[in-house]
C-alpha positions as CSV (number, residue, x, y, z in Angstrom):
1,X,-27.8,49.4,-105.4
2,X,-28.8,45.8,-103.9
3,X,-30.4,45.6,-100.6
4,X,-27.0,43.4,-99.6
5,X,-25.1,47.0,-100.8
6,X,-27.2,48.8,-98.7
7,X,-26.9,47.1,-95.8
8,X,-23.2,46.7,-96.3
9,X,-23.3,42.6,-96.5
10,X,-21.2,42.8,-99.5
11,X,-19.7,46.0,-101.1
12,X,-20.4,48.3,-104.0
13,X,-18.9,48.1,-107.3
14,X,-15.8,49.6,-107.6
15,X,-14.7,52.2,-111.2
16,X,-12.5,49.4,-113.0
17,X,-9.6,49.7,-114.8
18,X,-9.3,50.0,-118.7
19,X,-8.3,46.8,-119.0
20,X,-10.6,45.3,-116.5
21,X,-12.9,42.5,-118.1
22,X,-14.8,40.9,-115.3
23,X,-17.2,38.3,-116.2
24,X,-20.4,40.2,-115.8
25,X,-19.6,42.7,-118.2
26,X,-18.5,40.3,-120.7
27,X,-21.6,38.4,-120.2
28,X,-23.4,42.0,-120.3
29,X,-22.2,42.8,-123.4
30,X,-22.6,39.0,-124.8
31,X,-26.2,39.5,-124.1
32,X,-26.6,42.4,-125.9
33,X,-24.6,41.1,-128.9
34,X,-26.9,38.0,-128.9
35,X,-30.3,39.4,-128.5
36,X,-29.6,42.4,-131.3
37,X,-27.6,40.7,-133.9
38,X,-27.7,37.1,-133.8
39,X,-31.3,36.1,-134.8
40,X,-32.7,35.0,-138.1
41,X,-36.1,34.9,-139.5
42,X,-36.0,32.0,-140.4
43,X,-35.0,30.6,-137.1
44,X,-37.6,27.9,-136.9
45,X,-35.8,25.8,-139.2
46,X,-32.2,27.1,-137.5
47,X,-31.3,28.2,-141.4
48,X,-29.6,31.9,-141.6
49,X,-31.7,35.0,-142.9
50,X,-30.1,37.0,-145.7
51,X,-29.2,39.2,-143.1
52,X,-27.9,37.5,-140.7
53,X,-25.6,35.8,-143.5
54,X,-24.4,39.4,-144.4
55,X,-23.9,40.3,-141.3
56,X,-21.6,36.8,-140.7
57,X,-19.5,37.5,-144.4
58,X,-18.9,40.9,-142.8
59,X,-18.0,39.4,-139.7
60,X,-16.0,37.0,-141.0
61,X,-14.2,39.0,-143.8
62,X,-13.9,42.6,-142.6
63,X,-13.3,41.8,-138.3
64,X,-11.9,38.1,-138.0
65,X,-10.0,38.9,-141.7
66,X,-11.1,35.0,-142.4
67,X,-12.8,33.2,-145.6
68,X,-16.1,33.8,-145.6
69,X,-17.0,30.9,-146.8
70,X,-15.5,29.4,-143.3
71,X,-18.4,30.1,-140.9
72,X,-21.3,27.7,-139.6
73,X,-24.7,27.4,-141.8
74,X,-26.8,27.0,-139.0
75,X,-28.1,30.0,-136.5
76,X,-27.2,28.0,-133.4
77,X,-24.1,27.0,-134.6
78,X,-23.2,30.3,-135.7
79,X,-23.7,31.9,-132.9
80,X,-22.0,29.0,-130.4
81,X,-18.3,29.9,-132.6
82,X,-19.1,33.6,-132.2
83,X,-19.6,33.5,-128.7
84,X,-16.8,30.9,-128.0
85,X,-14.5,33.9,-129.8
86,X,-16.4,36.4,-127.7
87,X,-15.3,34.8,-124.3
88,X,-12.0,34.3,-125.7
89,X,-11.4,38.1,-126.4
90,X,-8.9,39.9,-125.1
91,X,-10.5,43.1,-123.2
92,X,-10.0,45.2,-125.9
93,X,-10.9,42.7,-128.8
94,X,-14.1,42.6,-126.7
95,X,-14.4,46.5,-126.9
96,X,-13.3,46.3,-130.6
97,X,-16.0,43.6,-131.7
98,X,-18.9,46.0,-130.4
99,X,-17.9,48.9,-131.9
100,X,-17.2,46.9,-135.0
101,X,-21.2,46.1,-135.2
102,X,-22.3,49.8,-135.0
103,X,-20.5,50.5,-138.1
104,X,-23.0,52.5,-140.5
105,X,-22.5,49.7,-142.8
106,X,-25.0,47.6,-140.4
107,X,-27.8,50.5,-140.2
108,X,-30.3,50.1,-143.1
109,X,-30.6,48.4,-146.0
110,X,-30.0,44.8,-146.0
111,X,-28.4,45.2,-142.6
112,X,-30.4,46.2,-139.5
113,X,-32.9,49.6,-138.7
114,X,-30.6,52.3,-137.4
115,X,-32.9,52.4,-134.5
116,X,-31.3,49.1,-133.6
117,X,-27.9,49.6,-133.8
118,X,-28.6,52.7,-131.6
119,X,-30.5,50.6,-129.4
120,X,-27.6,48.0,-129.1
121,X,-25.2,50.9,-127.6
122,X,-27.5,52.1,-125.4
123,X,-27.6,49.2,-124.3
124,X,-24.4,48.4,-124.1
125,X,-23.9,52.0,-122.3
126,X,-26.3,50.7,-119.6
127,X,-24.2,47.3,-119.0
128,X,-21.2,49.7,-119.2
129,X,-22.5,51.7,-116.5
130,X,-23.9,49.2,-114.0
131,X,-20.6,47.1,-114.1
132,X,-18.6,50.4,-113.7
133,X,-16.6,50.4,-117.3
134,X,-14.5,53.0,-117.6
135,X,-15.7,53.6,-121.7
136,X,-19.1,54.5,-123.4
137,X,-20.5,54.7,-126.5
138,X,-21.3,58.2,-127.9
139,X,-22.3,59.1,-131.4
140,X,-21.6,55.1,-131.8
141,X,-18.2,55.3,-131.4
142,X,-16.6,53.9,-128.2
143,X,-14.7,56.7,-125.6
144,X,-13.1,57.1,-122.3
145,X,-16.3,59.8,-121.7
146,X,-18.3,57.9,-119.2
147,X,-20.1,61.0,-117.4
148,X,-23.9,60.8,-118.4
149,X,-24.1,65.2,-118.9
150,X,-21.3,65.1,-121.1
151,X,-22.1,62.4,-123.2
152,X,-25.7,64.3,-123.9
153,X,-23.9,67.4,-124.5
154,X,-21.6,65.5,-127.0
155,X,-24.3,63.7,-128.8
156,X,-25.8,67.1,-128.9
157,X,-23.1,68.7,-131.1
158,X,-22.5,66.0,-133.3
159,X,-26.1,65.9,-134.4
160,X,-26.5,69.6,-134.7
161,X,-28.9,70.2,-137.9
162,X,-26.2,72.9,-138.5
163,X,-23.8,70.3,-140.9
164,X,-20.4,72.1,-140.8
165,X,-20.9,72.5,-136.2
166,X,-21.6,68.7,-136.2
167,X,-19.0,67.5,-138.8
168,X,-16.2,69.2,-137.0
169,X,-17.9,67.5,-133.7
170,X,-17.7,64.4,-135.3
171,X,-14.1,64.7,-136.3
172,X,-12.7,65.5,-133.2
173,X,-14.7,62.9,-131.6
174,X,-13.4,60.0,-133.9
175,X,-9.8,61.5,-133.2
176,X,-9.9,61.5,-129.6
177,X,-12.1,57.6,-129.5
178,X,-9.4,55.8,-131.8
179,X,-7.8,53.2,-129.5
180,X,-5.1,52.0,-131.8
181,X,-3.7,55.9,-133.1
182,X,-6.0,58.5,-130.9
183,X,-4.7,61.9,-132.3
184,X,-5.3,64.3,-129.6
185,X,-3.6,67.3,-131.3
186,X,-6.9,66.9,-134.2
187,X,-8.9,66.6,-131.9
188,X,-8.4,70.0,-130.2
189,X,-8.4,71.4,-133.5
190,X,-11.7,70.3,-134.7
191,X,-13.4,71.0,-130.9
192,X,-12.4,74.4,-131.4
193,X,-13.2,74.7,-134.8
194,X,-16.6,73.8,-134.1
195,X,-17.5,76.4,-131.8
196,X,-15.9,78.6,-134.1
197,X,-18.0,77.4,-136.5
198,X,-21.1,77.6,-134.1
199,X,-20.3,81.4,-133.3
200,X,-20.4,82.4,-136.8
201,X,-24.5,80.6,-137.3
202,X,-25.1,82.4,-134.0
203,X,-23.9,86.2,-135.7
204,X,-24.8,85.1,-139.0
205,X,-21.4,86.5,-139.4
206,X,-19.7,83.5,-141.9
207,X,-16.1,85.7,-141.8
208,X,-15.8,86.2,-138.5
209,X,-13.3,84.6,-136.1
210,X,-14.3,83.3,-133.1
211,X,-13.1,86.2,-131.1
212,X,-15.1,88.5,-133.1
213,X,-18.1,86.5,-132.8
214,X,-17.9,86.5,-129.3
215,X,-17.3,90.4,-129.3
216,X,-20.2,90.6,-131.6
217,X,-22.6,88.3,-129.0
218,X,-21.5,90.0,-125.7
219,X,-22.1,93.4,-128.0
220,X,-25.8,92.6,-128.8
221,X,-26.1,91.4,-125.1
222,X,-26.7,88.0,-126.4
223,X,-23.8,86.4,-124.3
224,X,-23.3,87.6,-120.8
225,X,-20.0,88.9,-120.1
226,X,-18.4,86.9,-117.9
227,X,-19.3,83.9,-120.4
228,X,-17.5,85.7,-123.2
229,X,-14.7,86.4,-121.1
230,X,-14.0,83.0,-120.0
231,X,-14.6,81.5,-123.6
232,X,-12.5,84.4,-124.8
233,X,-9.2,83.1,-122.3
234,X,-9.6,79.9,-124.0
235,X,-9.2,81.8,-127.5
236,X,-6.5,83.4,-126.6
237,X,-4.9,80.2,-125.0
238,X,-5.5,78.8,-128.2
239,X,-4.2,81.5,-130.8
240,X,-1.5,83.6,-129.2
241,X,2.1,82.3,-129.9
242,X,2.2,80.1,-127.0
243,X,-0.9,78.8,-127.7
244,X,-2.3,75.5,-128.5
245,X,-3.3,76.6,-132.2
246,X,0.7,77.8,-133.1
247,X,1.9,74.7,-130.8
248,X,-0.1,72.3,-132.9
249,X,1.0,73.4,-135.9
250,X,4.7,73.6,-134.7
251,X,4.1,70.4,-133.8
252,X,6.1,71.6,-130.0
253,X,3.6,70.5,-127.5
254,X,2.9,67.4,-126.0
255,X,-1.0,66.7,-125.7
256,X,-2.5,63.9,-123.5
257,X,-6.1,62.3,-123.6
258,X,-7.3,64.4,-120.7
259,X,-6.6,67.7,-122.5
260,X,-8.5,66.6,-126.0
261,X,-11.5,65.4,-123.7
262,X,-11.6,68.6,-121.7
263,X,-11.5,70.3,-125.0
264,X,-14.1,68.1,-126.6
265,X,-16.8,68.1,-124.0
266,X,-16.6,72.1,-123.1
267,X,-16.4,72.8,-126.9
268,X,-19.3,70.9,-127.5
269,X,-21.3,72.5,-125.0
270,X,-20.4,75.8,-125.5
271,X,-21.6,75.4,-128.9
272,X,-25.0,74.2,-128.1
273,X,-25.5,76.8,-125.9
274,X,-24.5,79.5,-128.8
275,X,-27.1,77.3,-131.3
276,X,-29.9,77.6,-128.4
277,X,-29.6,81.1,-127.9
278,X,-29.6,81.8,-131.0
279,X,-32.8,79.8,-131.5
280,X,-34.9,81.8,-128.6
């Protein structure tokens, strides 16, 4: 907080809206665009780096759906009509243009370190956070999840060494972040298919359901009780006939953002505490 926030000469950042795109967190992200993406190796001579050209065909051809032959030849020119779009942008062309540069196609290769891109959303995520955004990046994709615990435990999941745990993590994540057709019914389907999955590594028990799995853990005395119970209410809300398993596929229920989130970030860490018992 500023010392003119502290001593309540002006006031504290308010949580904007979604829509909200003030000035200094366009400029934030600008920044972060320009310092990650928009340099060349052969800068001296203001000429553009194969990379950099790749990265402006994609640009060009895949985002702005314009000939890609179109675009300036020169680094400082190139990167005046791509920030002229940029402060342009509606808010969520804005949101859209920065998750379009962590696509994987960018991370190695001709294309830019993975390290990088990662880089660029954390920093991103910090602008995000200081000017009170209301969306972060996690696992590179852009979500309504802002809270910094339930990002970590997010991340966790979807890079669990245990494939089938994170690519069901992954899924439900990409579900729930897709701003033009989020499918929150998916979503809740692949959260709790994950900890499904993560019970069975955690019995070794591949057949199991999740309910058994849990009976199995709280058995052993490798899950206290009241965990198991709680976990095993959200079974049952899931898989009896009123349940959000038989409503799903019914297709009866309606399902909103908050419910696929709440799903999402407790599945997730569930499951990591089911892989990190099992590892001690």
């Amino acid at each position: 907080m500023k010392f003119s926030q502290r001593y309540g000469i002006t006031s504290p950042p308010q949580k904007l809206s979604m829509e909200a795109m003030p000035d200094q967190l366009r400029a934030g992200l600008w920044n972060a665009v320009r310092a990650t993406f928009l340099i060349s190796d052969f800068e001296e001579y203001n000429y553009l780096d194969p990379r950099l050209s790749a990265l402006a065909d994609s640009i060009w051809g895949d985002h702005f759906k314009e000939p890609t032959d179109s675009y300036p030849d020169r680094v400082n020119r190139l990167t005046f009509e791509i920030r002229s779009r940029f402060f342009e942008f509606k808010w969520y062309e804005v949101y859209d243009f920065i998750e379009f540069l962590t696509n994987e196609k960018f991370q190695g290769g001709l294309f830019y370190p993975i390290d990088n891109v990662s880089k660029f959303a954390a920093t991103c995520n910090d602008v995000l956070a200081r000017e009170m955004a209301l969306v972060r990046f996690v696992n590179l994709k852009l979500t309504t999840i802002s809270d910094e615990q339930e990002i970590v435990e997010i991340e966790t999941a979807t890079s669990s060494p245990h494939a089938p745990i994170a690519e069901h993590f992954k899924q439900a994540l990409a579900f729930l972040s897709d701003r033009k057709s989020p499918d929150y019914k998916n979503s809740i389907k692949e959260s709790i298919s994950g900890v499904e999955a993560a019970a069975k590594f955690a019995t070794g028990d591949s057949k199991a359901t999740l309910g058994q799995a849990l009976g199995q853990l709280e058995k052993n005395r490798e899950l206290h009780t009241a965990l198991a119970k709680g976990f095993k209410n959200l079974y049952g809300w899931t898989s009896d006939k009123s349940g959000i398993r038989h409503a799903l596929m019914d297709g009866d229920t309606d399902l909103s953002q908050d419910d696929a989130r709440y799903m999402l970030v407790s599945c997730s860490a569930f499951a990591n505490y089911l892989i990190a018992s099992k590892a001690d």
